[in-house]
C-alpha positions, 0 to 999 in steps of 0.5 A, a space after each residue: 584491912 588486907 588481914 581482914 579480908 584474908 581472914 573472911 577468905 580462909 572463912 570460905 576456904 573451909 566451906 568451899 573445900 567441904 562443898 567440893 568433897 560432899 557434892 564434887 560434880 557441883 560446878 563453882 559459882 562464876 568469880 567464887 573466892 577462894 577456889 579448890 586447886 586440884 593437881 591432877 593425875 595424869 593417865 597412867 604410863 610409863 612413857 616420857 611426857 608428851 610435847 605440844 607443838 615444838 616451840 620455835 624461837 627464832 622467826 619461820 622455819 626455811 623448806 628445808 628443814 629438818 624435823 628433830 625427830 631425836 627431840 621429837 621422840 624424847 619429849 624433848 622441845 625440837 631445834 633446841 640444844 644445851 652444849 655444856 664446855 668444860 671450861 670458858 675457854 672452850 665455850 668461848 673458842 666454839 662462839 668464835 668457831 660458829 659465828 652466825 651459824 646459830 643462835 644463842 637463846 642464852 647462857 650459864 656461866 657457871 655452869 659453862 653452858 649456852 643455850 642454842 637454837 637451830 635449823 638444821 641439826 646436822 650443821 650445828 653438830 659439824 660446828 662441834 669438836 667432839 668434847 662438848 656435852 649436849 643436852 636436850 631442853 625438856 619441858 618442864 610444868 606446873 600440874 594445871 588446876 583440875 581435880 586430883 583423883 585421890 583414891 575414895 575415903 582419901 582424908 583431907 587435911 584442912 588446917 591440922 598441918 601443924 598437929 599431923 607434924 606434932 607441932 604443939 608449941 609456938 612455932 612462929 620463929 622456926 625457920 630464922 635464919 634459913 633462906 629458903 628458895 622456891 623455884 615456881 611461878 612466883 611468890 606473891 605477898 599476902 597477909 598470911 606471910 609475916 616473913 620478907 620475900 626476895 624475888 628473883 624473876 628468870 620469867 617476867 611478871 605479867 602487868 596484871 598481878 591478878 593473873 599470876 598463878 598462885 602455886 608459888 604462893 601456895 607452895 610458899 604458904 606451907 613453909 611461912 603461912 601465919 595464921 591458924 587456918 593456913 599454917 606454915 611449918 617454919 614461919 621465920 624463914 626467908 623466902 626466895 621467890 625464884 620465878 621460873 615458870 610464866 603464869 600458865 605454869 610453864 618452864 623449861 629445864 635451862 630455866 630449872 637449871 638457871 634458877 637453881 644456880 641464882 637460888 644459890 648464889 643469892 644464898 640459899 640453903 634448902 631450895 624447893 622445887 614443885 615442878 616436874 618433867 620426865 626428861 632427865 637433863 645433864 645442865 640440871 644435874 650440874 646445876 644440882 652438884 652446884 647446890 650440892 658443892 654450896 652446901 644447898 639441899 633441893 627437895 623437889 615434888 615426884 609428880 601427881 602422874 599416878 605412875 611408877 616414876 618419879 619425875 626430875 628432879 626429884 628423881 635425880 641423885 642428891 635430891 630428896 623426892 618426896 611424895 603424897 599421903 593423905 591426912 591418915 598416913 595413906 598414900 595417894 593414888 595420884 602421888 607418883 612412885 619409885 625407888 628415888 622416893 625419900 619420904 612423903 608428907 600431907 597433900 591432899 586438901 590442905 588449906 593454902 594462901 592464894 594470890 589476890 589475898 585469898 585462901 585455897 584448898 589445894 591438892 598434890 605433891 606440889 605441896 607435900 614437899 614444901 612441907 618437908 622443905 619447912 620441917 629441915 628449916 625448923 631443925 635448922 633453927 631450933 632454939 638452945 641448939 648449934 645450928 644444924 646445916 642442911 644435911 644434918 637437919 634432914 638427917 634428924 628429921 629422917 631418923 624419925 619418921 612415922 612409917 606407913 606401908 610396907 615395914 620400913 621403906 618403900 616405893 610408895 612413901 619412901 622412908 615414911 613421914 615427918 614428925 617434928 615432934 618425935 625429931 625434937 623429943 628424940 633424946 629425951 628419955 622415958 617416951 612410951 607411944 605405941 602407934 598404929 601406923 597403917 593398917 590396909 586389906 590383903 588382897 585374897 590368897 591361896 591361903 586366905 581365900 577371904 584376903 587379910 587385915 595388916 596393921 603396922 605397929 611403930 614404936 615413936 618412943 625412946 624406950 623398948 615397948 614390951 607385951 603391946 597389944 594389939 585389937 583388931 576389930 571387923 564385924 565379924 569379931 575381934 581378935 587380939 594379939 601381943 607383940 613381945 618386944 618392940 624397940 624404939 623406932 622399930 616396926 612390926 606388923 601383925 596380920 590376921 585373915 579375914 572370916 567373911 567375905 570381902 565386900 565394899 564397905 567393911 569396916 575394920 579398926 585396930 587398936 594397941 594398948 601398952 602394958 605394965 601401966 605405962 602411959 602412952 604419950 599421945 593417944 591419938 594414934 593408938 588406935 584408927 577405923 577405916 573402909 575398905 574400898 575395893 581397888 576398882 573404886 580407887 
């Protein structure tokens, strides 16, 4: 009854989602199922995240205490501190040092760390000896539902994740043996998962199961979902719920760190991670070497702020930051940018399951990495062959990615995008398939005073591609060009000005055919249609 019940709800996903696309100012009827949940882009900057109210454990503060302004100023929680001790020992040698003088709010043996709370930061620092690091306790969230500002003419995803990914078979035992663990608000069980969850709960559950936050259980979806409208990557994984956010979605970074290291010692071998901050913490970053020695890859979420930064822990070394396009390959105004972004994957209407037995569309980097998190499962598991550990699948997977952009990687979309398809079909020989990657307007130029179209030409066979041509379409004519020789994963673009005048609305495609009367082994991406939309509209 529960499955059938899911199945009516994924009904209305569908119908809810395009009812928001086509009149996005309507509001939802009261108690409406399922909702559309939007991660939004915050206002542009640069600057570290701002902190409510100092939050402030420890019972009321005495007159003489002393704002934390160094915390304050960070972004930081105040009358807070994480001391990292070389060993147990020292840590143990400062708890006897202090005594009474403060509080422990907790501790992370393996990680050598406690967590403190005080009043005054000048006595907690006498109570140091000089070889303890001290670490601020940032805070760290789940982007709260509202409408993610995707840029005008973004494409919806919908129930196409397997098909964008190049999925064409049965996909139901990917993910077997893999432990996956997802750091967030917790996973619920629903009929859309077939896979066993284990729950890790750093956070407790509320006593209302209806009001716990579904964004674990969506994130969850994109790896186990089971069912055609809301399809999961790498079914057959198992799921480690690690709940470290409570059910407004917050955390903080000693949470982070603490779920990271119970993520590993119960066994995990990729962790996903769709929560941010912009304060860089020294426990996290030793909580991510601590993966990293356990053999563990943390893929992670770089934020829907809209800015050029990347937030932790994505930006940390050794995680894979991954960012958001839309179901064309565009990346989206929200996705946040950087040197750190590795790749980036579908996140922007995409069908989900939600808590209570419904189905989402939901929208953000959050998802675009659980994505990534399911394909490294996927080639994980591959059947006929030796198992790949972490490292290795997500090399495979990295050495096929579908570019988008700039010609190879950029700050934008990192490397490019998975295709699961190309990783799985890498060594067979005879693959011929031109693409059209991308294609975008220039801006004008001195030398184009009309601006330019490019189009980014990619090469996802296994055999050098010679006198491709490429047609390129406006309504003021076609023009034709001819790209030589291409090899085998390479990129080109080809760029033609623009004859009339830029204005909102123009159309343009692009579209390549092979030659030689070779046959193109997916069709699909040999030619698109777009709109040009002014940057002003974005």
């Amino acid at each position: 009854m529960r499955r059938r019940h899911f199945f009516i709800a994924l009904g209305f996903a569908v119908t809810a989602w395009l009812g928001y696309r086509i009149a996005d100012t309507a509001a939802p009827r009261e108690n409406a199922k399922p909702k559309v949940v939007n991660e939004p882009a915050a206002p542009r900057r640069t600057v570290i995240l701002d902190e409510p109210a100092p939050r402030f454990r420890s019972g009321e503060r005495p007159t003489t205490y002393r704002r934390d302004d160094e915390a304050a100023e960070a972004g930081a929680l105040s009358g807070q501190r994480v001391l990292i001790f070389k060993d147990q020992d020292a840590l143990e040698a400062f708890l006897k040092r202090a005594g009474e003088g403060i509080r422990v709010m907790g501790r992370l043996d393996k990680l050598n760390a406690l967590h403190v709370g005080f009043l005054n930061h000048d006595e907690l620092a006498a109570l140091l000896d000089g070889e303890e690091e001290e670490s601020m306790v940032f805070p760290v969230d789940v982007p709260t539902p509202g409408n993610a500002t995707a840029q005008a003419g973004a494409l919806a995803l919908n129930d196409g994740l397997l098909e964008w990914l190049g999925i064409t078979q049965d996909n139901a035992k990917w993910g077997e043996g893999v432990r996956i663990a997802v750091l967030d608000t917790g996973v619920a069980n629903s009929p859309a998962f077939l896979s066993s969850i284990t729950s890790i709960n750093l956070v407790a559950l509320s006593g209302n199961a209806a009001d716990q936050n579904g964004h674990g259980t969506a994130v969850a979806s994109m790896i186990i979902g089971q069912n055609p409208l809301t399809p999961g990557v790498a079914p057959g994984s198992s799921i480690i719920s690690v709940r470290i956010a409570d059910d407004l979605g917050q955390s903080d970074s000693v949470k982070l760190a603490q779920g990271i290291v119970s993520a590993v010692d119960a066994g995990a071998n990729l962790i996903n991670i769709s929560m941010g901050s912009f304060g860089d913490s020294a426990l996290v970053r030793n909580a991510i070497q601590y993966a990293i020695d356990s053999g563990a890859l943390i893929i992670a979420a770089s934020g829907n702020n809209g800015v050029d930064q990347v937030t932790y822990p994505a930006a940390n070394p050794g995680v894979i930051a991954v960012g958001a396009v839309d179901a064309l390959g565009n990346h989206l105004a929200f996705s946040n940018s950087g040197t750190e972004l590795a790749i980036s994957a579908p996140g922007f209407g995409i069908n989900a399951a939600w808590t209570n037995d419904q189905a989402a569309s939901v929208s953000g980097t959050s998802f675009s990495s659980p994505i990534v998190t399911g394909a490294i499962a996927a080639l994980m598991s591959r059947p006929g062959e030796k198992r790949l550990t972490p490292a290795q699948a997500w090399s495979l997977l990295s050495s096929y990615l579908n570019d988008s952009g700039d010609a190879g990687a950029d700050v934008a979309v990192g490397a490019g995008m998975p295709d699961l398809g190309r990783a799985l079909t890498g060594e067979t020989r005879g693959v011929y398939d031109a693409a059209v990657a991308s294609q975008r307007i220039l801006p004008p130029s001195p030398g184009n005073p009309n601006g330019q179209i490019e189009v980014l030409v990619q090469n996802r066979g296994t055999e050098t591609l010679v006198n491709t041509r490429v047609q390129i379409t406006t309504s003021s004519g076609v023009v034709k060009s001819n790209i030589t020789t291409l090899p085998a994963k390479g990129v080109t673009t080809v760029r033609i000005p623009i004859s009339g005048k830029l204005v909102d609305g123009l159309q343009y495609g692009s579209q390549v055919t092979l030659s030689g009367g070779q046959n193109d082994s997916k069709p699909s991406n040999d030619k698109r249609v777009e709109v040009y939309v002014p940057p002003t509209r974005k």
